[in-house]
N, C-alpha and C positions, 0 to 999 in steps of 0.2 A: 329528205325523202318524205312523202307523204307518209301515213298510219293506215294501215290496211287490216282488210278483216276477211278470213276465203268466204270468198261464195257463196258454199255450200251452206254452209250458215246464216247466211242471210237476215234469217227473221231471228235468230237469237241475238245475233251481235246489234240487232236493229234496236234491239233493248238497251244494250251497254252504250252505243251512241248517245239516244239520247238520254242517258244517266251523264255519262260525261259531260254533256253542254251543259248540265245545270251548274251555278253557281253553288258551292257548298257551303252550308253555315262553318265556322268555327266552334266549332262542339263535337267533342268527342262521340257522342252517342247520335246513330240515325235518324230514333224514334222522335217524335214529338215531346215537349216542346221543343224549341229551337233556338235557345233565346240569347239575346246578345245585347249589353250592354250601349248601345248610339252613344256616339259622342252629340253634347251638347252646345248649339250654335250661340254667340254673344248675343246679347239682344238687339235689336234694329230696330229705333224707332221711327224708321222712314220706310218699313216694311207697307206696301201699298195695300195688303192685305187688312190691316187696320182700322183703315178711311169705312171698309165695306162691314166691319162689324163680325171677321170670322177670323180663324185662328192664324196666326203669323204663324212664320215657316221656325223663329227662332222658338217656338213653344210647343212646337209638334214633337221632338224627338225625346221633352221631359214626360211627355203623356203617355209615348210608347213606352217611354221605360217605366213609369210607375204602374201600368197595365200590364206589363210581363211580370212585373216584382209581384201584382198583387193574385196575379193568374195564372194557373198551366196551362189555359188556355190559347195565350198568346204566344206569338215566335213573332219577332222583330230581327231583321238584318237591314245593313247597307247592302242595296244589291249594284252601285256603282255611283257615280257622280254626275252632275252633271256637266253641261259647256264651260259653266261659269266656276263649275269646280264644288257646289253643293251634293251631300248629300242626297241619295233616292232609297227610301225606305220601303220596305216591301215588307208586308208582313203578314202572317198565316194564323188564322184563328179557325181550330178542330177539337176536338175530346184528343186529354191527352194520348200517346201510343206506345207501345212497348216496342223495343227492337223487332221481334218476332212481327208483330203487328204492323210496322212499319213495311218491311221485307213484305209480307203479303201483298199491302198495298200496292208496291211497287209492280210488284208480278202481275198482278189483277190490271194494272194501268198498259203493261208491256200487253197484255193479253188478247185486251180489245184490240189494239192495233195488229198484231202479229199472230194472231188464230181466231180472227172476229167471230166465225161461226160458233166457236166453241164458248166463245166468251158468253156471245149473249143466249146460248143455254149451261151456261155454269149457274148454278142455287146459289153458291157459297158465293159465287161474286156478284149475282145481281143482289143478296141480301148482306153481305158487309162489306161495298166497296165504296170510297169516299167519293159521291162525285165532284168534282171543283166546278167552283164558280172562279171568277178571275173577272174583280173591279177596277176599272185603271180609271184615276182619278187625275183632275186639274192639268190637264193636256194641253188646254189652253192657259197661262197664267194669268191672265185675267177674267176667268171663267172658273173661280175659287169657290163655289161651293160644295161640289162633288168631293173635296177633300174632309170638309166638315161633316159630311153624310158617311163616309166611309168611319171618323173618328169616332163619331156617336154610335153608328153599330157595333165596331171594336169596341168600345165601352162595354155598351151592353147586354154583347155576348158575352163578353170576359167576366162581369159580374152577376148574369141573372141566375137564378135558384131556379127559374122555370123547368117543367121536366120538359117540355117539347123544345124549347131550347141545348138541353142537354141530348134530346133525340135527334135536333136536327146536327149536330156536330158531330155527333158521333155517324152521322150517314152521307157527312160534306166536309169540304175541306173547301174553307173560304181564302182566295187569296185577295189580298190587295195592294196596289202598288197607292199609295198615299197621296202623292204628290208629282206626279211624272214631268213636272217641268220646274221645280223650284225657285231657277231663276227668272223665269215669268211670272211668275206669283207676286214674289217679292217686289219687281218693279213696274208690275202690274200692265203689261206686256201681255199680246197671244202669242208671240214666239219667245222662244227660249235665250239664254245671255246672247248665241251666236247668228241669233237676226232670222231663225227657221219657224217653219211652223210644222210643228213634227207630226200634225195628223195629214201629212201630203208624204211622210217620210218612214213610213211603215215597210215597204219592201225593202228599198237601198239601207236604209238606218242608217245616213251618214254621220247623224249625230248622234252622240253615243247615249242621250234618253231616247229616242228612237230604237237604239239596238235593242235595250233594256225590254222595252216592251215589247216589240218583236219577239223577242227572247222568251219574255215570256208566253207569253201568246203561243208560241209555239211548243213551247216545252210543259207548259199548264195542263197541256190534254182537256182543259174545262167541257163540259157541256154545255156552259153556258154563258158569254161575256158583255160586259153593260161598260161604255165609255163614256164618263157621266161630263156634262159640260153647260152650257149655258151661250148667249138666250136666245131664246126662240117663243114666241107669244102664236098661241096655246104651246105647250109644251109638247115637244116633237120627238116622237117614240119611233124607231124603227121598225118594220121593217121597209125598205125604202121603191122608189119609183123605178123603170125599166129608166137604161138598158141594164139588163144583170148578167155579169160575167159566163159564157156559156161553158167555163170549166169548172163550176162551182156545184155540187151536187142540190142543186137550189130545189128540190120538193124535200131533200129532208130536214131543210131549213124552214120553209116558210110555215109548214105547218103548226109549226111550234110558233114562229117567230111571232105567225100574225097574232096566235091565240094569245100568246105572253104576250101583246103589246094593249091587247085589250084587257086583262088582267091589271096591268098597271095602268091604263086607263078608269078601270073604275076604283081601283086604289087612289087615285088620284082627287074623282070626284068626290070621294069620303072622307077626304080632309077636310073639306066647308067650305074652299076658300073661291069666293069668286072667278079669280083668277084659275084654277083649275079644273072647273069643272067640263071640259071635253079638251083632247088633246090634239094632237096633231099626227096622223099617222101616212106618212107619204104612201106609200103603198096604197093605202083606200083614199086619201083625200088630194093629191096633186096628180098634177101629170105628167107624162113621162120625160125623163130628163131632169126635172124640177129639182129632183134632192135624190142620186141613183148611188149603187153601190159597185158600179163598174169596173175602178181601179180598183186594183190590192192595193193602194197607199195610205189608209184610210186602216183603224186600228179594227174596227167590227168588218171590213171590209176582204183585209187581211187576216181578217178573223174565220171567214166563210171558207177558205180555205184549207181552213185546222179541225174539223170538225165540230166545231162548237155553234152557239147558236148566240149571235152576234147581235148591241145593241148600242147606237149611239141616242143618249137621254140627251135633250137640251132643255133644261128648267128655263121657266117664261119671263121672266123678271130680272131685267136689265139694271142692274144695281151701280153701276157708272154712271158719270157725268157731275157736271159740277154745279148744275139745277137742284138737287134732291139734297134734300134736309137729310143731316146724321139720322133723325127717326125711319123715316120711307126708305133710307141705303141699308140701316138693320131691318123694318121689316121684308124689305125684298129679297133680301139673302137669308131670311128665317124661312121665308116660304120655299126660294130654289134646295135649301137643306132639304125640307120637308119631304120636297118633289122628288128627290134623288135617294131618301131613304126607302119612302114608299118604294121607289124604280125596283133595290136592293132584296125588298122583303116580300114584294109581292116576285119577285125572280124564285125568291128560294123557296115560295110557298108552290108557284108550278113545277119546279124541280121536284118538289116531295110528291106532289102528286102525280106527276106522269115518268119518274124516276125510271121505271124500267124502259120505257118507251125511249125513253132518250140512254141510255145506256144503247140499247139495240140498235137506234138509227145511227148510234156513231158508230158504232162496230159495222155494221151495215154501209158505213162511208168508204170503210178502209177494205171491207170487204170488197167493194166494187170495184176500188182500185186493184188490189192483189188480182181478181178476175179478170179483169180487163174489159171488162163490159162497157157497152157505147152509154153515151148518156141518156137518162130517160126522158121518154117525151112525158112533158106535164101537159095533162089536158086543160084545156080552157073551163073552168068552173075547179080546179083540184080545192082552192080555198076561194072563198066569198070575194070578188074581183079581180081573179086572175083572170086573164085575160088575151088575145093573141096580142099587144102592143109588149105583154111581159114576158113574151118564151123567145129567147136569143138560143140558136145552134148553131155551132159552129162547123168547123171540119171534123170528120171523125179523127180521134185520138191518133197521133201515127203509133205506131208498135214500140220505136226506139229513137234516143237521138245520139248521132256518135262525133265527141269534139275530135277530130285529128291532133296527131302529134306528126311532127314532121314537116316535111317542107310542104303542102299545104295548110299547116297552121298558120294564120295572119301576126298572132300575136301571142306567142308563150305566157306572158305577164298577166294578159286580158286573159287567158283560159282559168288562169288559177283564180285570179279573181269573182269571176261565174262562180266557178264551181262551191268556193265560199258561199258565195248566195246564195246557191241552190239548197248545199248541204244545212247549213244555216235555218233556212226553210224548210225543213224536214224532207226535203230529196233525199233522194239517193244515188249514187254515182259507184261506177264498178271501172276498172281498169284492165286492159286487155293484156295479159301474159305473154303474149304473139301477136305475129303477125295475120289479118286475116281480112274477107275480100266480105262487102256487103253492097246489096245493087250495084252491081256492078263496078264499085270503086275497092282498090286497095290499102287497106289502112297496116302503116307499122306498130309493133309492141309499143304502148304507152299510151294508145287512144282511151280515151275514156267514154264508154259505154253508157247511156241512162236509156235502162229498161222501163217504158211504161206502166208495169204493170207492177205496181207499186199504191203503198197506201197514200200516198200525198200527193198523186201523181196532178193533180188539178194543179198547183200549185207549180210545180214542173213546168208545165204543159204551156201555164200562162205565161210564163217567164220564156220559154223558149221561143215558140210559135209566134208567126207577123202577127196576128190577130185580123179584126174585122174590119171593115170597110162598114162604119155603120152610122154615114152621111145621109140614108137616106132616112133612116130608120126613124130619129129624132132629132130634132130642130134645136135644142139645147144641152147640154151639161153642168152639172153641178159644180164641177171645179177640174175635171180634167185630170190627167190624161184619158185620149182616149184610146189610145195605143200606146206600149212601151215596149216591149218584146228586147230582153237585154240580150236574146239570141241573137238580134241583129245590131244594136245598139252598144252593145260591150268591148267589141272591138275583135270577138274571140270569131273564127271561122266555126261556125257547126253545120253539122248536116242533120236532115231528116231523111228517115227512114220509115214511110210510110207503110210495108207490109213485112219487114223483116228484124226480128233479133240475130246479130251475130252471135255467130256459134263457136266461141272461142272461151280457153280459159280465163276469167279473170277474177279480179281479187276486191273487193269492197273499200272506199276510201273517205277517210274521214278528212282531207285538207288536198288541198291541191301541191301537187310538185313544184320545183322551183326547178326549172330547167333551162340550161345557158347553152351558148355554141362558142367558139369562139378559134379562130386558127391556128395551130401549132407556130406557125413562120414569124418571123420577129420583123413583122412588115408595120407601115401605118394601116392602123384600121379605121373600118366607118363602121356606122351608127346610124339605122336608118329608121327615125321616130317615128312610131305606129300604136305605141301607149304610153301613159304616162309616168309610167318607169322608167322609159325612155330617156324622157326629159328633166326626170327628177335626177339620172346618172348624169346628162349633159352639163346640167348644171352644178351639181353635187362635184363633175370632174374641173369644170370653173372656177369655182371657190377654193380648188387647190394651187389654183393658179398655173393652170395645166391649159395650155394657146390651143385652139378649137378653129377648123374651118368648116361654116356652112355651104356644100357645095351646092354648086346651082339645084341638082335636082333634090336640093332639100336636107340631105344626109348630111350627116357628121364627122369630120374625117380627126381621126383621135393619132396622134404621133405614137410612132412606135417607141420615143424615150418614155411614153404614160403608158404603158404597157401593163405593167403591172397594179396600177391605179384601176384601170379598164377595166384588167381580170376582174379585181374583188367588185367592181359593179355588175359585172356580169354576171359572177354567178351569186351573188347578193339579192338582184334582181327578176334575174333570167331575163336574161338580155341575149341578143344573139348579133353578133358582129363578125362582120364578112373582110378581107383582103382587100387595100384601097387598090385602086385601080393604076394604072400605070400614067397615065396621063388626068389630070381633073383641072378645075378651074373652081374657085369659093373665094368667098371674103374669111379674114380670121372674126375670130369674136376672144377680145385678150381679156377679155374677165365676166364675175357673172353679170347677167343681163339683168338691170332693176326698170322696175316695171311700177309707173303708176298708172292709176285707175281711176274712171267714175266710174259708179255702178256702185250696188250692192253687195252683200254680203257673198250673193254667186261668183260674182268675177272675181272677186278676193278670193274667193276659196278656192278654185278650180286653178288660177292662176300660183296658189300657196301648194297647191297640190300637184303643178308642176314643178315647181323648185325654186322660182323664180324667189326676188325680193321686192315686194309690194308696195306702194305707196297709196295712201287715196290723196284722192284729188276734186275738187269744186271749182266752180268757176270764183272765187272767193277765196282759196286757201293756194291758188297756185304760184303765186310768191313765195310763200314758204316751202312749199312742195314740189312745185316744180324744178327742182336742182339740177346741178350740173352732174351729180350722177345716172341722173335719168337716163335709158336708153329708148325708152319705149311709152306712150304714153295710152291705153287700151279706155276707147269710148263705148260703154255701155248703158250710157244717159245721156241727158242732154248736157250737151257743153256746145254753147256756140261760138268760136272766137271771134265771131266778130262783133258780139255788145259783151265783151270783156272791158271792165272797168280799166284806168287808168294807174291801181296797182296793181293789177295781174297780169296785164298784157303784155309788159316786156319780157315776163315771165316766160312768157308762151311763145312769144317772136324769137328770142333767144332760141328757146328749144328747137323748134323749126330750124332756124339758123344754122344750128350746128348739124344738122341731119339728124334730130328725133325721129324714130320711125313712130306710125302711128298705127295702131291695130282697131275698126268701128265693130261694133255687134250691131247688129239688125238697123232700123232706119235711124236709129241716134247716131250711128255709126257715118251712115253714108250724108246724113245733112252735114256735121263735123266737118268731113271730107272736103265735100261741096264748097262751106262755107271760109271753109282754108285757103281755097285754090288747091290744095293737093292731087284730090281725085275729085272732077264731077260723076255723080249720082245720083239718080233719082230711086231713092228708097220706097218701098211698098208692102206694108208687113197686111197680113192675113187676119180674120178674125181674132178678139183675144183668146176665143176657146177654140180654135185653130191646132189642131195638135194628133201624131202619131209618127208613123215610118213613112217617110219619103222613099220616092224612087228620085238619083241623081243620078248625072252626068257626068264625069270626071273626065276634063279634058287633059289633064299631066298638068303639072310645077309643080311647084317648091312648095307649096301647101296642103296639094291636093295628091302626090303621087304618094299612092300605096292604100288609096282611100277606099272603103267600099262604095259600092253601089246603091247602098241607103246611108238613111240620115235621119235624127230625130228631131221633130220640130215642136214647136207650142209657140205659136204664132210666130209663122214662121215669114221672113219680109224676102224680097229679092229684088234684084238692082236692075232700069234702064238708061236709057239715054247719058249712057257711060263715056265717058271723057276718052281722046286720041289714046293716052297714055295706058289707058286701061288695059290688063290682060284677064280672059276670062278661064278662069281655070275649072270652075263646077256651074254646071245648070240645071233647075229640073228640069225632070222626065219630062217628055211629052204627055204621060201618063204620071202625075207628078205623087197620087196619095195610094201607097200601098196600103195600109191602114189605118183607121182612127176615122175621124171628121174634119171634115174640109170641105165645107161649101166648091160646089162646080162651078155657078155662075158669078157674074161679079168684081167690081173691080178687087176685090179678098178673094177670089175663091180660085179656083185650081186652073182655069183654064187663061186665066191671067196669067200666071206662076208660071205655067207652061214653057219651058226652053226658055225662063229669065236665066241672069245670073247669080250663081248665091254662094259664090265667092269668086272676090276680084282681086288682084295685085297690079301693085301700079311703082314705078319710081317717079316720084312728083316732078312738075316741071324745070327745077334748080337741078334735076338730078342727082340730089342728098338723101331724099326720105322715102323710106321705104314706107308701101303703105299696103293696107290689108282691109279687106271687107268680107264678113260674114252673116249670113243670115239662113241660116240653120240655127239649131237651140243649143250651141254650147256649152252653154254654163246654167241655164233654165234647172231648177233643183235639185244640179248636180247629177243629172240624170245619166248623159248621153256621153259616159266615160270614153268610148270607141271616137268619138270624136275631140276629144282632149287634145290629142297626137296634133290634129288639125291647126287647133288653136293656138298649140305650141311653136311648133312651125309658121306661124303665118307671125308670130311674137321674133320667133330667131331672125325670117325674112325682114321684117321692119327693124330690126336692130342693125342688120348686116346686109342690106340690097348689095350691094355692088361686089364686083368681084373685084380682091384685094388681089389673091396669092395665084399662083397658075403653076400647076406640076406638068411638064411635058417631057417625055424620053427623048434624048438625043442618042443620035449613030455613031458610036465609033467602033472600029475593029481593026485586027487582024487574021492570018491566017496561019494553022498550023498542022505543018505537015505532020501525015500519017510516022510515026516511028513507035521502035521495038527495039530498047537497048538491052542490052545483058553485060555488065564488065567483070571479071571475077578477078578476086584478089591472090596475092600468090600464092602458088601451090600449094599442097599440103603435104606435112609428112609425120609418118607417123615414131622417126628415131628407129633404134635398134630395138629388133626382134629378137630378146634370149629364147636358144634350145631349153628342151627340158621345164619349163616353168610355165604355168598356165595364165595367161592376162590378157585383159582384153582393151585394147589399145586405142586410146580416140587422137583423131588428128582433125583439123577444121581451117575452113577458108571461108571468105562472103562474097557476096552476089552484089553487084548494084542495078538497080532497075529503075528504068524510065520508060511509059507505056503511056501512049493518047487514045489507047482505045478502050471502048467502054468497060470490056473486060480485060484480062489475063491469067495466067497459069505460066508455073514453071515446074518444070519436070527433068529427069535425067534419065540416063540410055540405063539399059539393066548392065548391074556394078560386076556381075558376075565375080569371078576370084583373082586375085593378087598373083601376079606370074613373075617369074624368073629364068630368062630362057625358055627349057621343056617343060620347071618344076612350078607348080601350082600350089598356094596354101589350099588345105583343106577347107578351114570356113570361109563363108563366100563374104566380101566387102558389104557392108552395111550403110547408108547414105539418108541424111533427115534434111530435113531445112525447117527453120523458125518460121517461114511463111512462104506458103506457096501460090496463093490466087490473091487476086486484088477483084473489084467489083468497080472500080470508077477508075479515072486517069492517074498517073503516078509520076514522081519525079524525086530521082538518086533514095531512094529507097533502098537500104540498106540490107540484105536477108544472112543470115547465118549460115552454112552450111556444115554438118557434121559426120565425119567417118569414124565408122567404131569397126575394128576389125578382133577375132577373137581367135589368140593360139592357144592351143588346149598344151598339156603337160606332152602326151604320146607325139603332135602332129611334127613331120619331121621337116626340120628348114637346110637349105641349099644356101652353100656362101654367097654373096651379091645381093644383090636390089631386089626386090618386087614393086612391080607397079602395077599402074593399068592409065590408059585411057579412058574418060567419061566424058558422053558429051550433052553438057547443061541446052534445054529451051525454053526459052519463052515466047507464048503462043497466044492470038486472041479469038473468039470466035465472032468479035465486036469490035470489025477495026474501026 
């Protein structure tokens, strides 16, 4: 069950939330410091950090700790590991605090968010509350001096005797995350050990230094954040070029942003050094598109959304390559130090002095959200080149967004998932107590409610809503997306509620429910993949070695003997699985499905993350790899079989041979195909910055049924001049880009695209290999989870084309006459009746019944009294039965019946017998 908080409470419990997300040090006591021992990494002499003249990652964790030993001012933690399993240190340099002091702080932080008005005329909090900076350092691992600039400030906060140094800590609370990618450091990588580049992966945080920072970022509350990296010649200071995100409260941004960015522009030129004497500030010196802050994926980007006032630094001086002398590779990274400290000091020198202002415009952020106020128009001139190319609005705010539960929900799994992200990102999410009715639709108890009107609502708002359509706006991007919207992309159904909150009870949730369906009847069940829950049970029930049919239309048909296997995935997962149908047709699939790959680290993972088991694959290693366990072989690069060398190719022939299915992504996919004989197609992908929500097609199969009607793309290809064999199962819209950028014209741009196909299935000419083509964005930075299902599916179809097994009902019967038996057994009697003496006398016989009708009852005439000739006993015969109605048909059912008769001491008996006639029926009102 989820964690809930009432309602009514709202903005207090909005505290306790975010208290809970924080990681807690291991120390007993709230207050500052915080400090904790790091463990100490072996040394690495092949640490790539070395080569550039600044600190390896195995001698950062003895510095943290002899800076905590030697200062209260420091607090050192692990705040979690990385890909590769390093290490990520985070650490907090403030005047130390007492319990008491602590506890205020905390209150003062809840306050701005949760009664803005009040905050920013409280005395006692604009004059002793810490505000946070938050420096996330070496994002790029090969972009290592931002960690060295962080170290050296840690130093010489922790040791200086300065009094304004002791003033500004006691008025800030610096955090720093050290190193946010360690294992790119180390092998001198921009991505991390698992092949990402995590400043693309700020919303999702699929990797877990991605979460971290996220995390913090969101939970920092900062006023102010700097994402220090490198290179960029002049030195490139934010704030950045249009388009800018239009849910972003972007004037109480920039006004700071631009003036802080010229502050450490002339910080910069007061170093000396040729090299920095003017910087780079996209905002005033490029144009629009050139370097923009449009995606939340981006760590100052996803930062504009937290109320903070967000900055990515890139020092000018490329200190790689294998041209520079050990002197030139130290001086370059003395100076990007340099550059990053300046960034650092000239931030906290504008923090001291416009402190209250930035106190109030954050409060001010949250305030507007609680209000629900439209955004504001920023006039042209608000700062020195704004301009109309930089004011992006969007649709006005809708009021509310409400996920269904229930049988219009697409996908229970994807719902909970969202809702993580949202909550995560400091959303807010409420749950409905009942059932209740909003424009006009019916929603049952369990829907989850997000009220707009909320302090992070920007951030909501982005995540849910299509977004823009803003092709025409500008001609470039910096790196894309330019739409993402996980409200369509997640796989979850939500609705917009453009002018109405419902008006129902509900209750505040800090996780999403895990909620399963699944039939009483002890039938076969199916499984019909629409997330990747789905398919991680499919397979997970696989590996138990539990026989699996893919029916034609894609679903799962699980045996009623894996009954109880199902259950626990179901409600493990929330899954929801329906009664197999009476008649189907599928192929089985008798174990798990292995799956290799070209492609990158995306197909790996997306594919790892359905359940599947992996191999890679080159045009060069597929002798070794290509094995006969293979079922499936997924192209997401180039592979051509046909200038496949003379060890690889029987590799590959073989494969084919036996009936490999094959699954293509985008145009590597369909040349593959082509070049097979498999499928002919002619692939055509889209711009590379080609990217947001599609409008599709979905014409039914095995891959595409259950699909929505968008799709997410980044460079998105689609298929013609398709082979006999081909079947076309999705096409774009005729109207193909609901949002983002997509060139119109062109052989890339949209009206090409128009009613192509972009996804094909085919069974190859042999009639063995199943085959699949996609060109939508799959597995593109693990974005477009709503589309997993798809890719899953179109993986089971190429393992299993043909249909193996066929369930069909046959007729046979009889018929059975209407009957109504009653047999009773012999008489009863109750013995001799002594005068004079009181007892009550039981005698008993039984019933047999046999009944075809839906009901019965059996009943008896009234017992009236015991006769003897004229003489009558006094107490009247008493008559029960063990069971008297049935509800269903019956046969030789056996019933009890009992006579109790009662002579009293006085009642007087007559020589002879008493009897009586009774006469038993049974009756139905359901022949």
């Amino acid at each position: 069950m989820p964690q809930v908080l009432s309602v009514r409470l709202a903005k207090t419990a909005a505290a306790v939330v975010a208290t809970a997300l924080l990681v807690a040090p291991s120390v007993a006591s709230a207050a500052y410091p915080k400090q904790n021992t790091l463990p100490v990494w072996p040394d690495n002499p092949n640490d790539a950090s070395i080569a550039i003249g600044v600190t390896p990652y195995d001698e950062i964790a003895p510095k943290l700790n002899a800076l905590q030993a030697a200062s209260n001012r420091v607090s050192a933690r692990v705040a979690g590991r990385s890909s590769g399993g390093r290490d990520i240190y985070v650490v907090t340099v403030t005047a130390p605090e007492t319990d008491a002091q602590e506890t205020q702080q905390a209150a003062w932080k809840s306050k701005i968010v949760e009664e803005p008005v009040a905050a920013r005329n409280d005395e006692a909090l604009l004059a002793g509350y810490k505000t946070p900076i938050f420096i996330n350092g070496n994002i790029h691992g090969n972009e290592w001096e931002g960690t060295d600039a962080i170290l050296r400030v840690i130093d010489q906060y922790a040791k200086s005797t300065d009094p304004a140094v002791e003033t500004l800590l006691q008025r800030n609370r610096l955090v720093f995350n050290v190193t946010s990618n360690p294992d790119g450091r180390v092998a001198g990588t921009r991505e991390n050990g698992a092949g990402y580049d995590l400043n693309r992966d700020q919303v999702n945080a699929v990797q877990p230094e991605a979460r971290i920072i996220r995390d913090l970022t969101a939970q920092t509350q900062s006023v102010w954040l700097l994402d220090l990296h490198g290179y960029v010649t002049p030195t490139l200071l934010w704030p950045s070029t249009p388009p800018h995100n239009p849910n972003t409260e972007y004037d109480l941004y920039i006004k700071h942003g631009l003036a802080g960015a010229l502050d450490i522009e002339q910080g910069l030129k007061d170093l000396g050094y040729a090299e920095t004497q003017r910087a780079r500030i996209p905002f005033r010196d490029d144009a629009a598109g050139v370097w923009d802050d449009y995606p939340p994926i981006y760590v100052p980007s996803f930062g504009l959304f937290q109320a903070t006032i967000p900055y990515t630094i890139e020092a000018p001086l490329n200190p790689r390559g294998g041209t520079l002398t050990p002197a030139e590779r130290l001086r370059r990274s003395g100076i990007n130090t340099d550059v990053h400290e300046v960034a650092i000091k000239k931030s906290l020198a504008y923090i001291q002095t416009n402190r209250s202002q930035l106190i109030f415009d954050q409060a001010e952020f949250f305030r507007r959200g609680w209000a629900g106020e439209p955004q504001k128009d920023i006039p042209v001139g608000f700062v020195p080149g704004w301009d109309p190319d930089d004011i992006y609005k969007g649709a006005p705010f809708p009021r509310s967004y409400v996920i269904p539960a229930g049988e219009r929900q697409r996908s229970a799994p994807a719902v909970r998932r969202l809702l993580e992200l949202l909550i995560s990102s400091n959303g807010r999410v409420t749950v409905a107590k009942a059932p209740f009715t909003a424009e006009g639709r019916s929603y049952p108890a369990g829907s989850y409610i997000i009220d707009l009107h909320q302090p992070h609502r920007g951030i909501v708002n982005t995540l849910l809503e299509p977004g823009l359509d803003i092709t025409d706006r500008v001609d470039d991007l910096y790196a894309g997306p330019a739409a993402w919207s996980q409200g369509l992309t997640w796989g979850a159904t939500v609705d917009t509620l453009e002018t109405e909150l419902p008006v129902v009870e509900t209750e505040r949730v800090l996780s999403g429910a895990i909620t399963s369906s699944v039939p009483t009847a002890n039938t076969d069940l199916v499984l019909d993949p629409r997330d990747a829950e789905d398919l991680l049970a499919i397979n997970a029930l696989l590996a138990q070695g539990i026989k699996l049919a893919r029916l034609n239309d894609g679903s799962v048909l699980i045996p009623a003997s894996a009954r109880t296997a199902a259950l626990t995935e179901a409600q493990t997962r929330g899954l929801t699985l329906t009664s197999a149908p009476a008649a189907w047709s599928g192929a089985t699939i008798a174990d798990k499905v292995v799956v290799a790959y070209a492609g990158g680290s995306e197909v790996r993972d997306v594919l790892g993350q359905l359940g599947f088991t992996v191999k890679p694959v080159t045009a060069t290693t597929l002798a070794t790899q290509l094995t006969s366990d293979v079922d499936v072989l997924v192209v997401g690069a180039t592979l051509n079989p046909a200038t496949l060398n003379a060890a690889n190719k029987p590799a590959y022939d073989a494969f084919i041979a036996r009936g490999g299915g094959v699954v293509g992504l985008g145009t590597a996919g369909s040349a593959h195909t082509t070049n097979a004989g498999l499928l002919t197609a002619t692939g055509q992908a889209g711009a590379s910055l080609t990217s947001g929500v599609a409008n599709v097609v979905n014409n039914g199969g095995p891959i595409v049924n259950g699909a929505p009607s968008t799709a997410w793309i980044f460079q998105p290809a689609w298929y013609s001049s398709l082979g006999s064999n081909a079947v076309v199962e999705q096409t774009f819209a005729t109207d193909p880009l609901w949002s983002g950028w997509w060139p119109v014209a062109g052989t890339q741009g949209q009206t090409n695209a128009a009613g192509k196909a972009s996804v094909v299935r085919a069974i190859s000419p042999s009639g063995k290999n199943g085959v699949a083509l996609i060109g939508t964005s799959v597995v593109t930075r693990l974005h477009a989870k709503g589309l997993w299902a798809q890719f899953g599916r179109a993986v089971l179809f190429a393992a299993a084309p043909n249909a193996t097994t066929t369930s069909t009902p046959g007729n046979v019967g009889g018929t059975v006459p209407a009957t109504l038996s009653l047999t009773l057994g012999a008489p009863a009697t109750f013995g001799a009746f002594v005068p004079g003496v009181e007892n009550d006398y039981t005698a008993s016989t039984t019933a047999n019944v046999i009944s075809t009708a839906g009901d019965a009852a059996l009943s008896v005439s009234e017992p009236g009294h015991l006769t003897n000739g004229a003489f009558s006993l006094a107490e009247p015969l008493r008559v029960s039965f063990s069971k008297s109605a049935w509800t269903a048909p019956v046969s030789n059912d056996n019933v009890d019946i009992t006579f109790k008769q009662l002579i009293k001491r006085t009642d007087p008996l007559r020589t002879g017998s008493y009897s009586k006639t009774l006469t038993f029926t049974l009756s139905t009102t359901n022949p």
